[in-house]
C-alpha angles and dihedrals in degrees: 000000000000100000079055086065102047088051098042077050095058094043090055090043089045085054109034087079080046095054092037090062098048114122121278110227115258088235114105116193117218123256106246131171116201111247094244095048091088097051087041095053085061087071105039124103113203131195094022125111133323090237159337087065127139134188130209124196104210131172104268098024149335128284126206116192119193119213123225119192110231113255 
């Protein structure tokens, strides 16, 4: 079983240059933005936390808080 794998293994290593070189199509897709995204990214926060994070739109800024479950 093992020597199956190791071969198995080869054969994937030996196609994946073949497949990387295949033809892109001659079709291009257009570049669009959805009309709501740019009122959506005012009120997007990158790069913070994965989770537990709020964000309050007051007068003069934002505020991110940031929730920490109690140990």
């Amino acid at each position: 079983m093992r020597t199956l794998s190791r071969v198995a293994g080869l054969l994937l290593t030996a196609a994946l240059p073949l497949a990387a070189a295949a033809a892109l199509p001659a079709e291009q897709t257009p570049v669009s933005i959805n009309p709501e995204f740019p009122e959506h990214a005012k009120y997007s926060a990158v790069g913070g936390p994965l989770g537990n994070l709020a964000m309050i739109e007051a007068p003069e800024q934002i505020i991110l808080h940031r929730w920490r479950p109690i140990t």
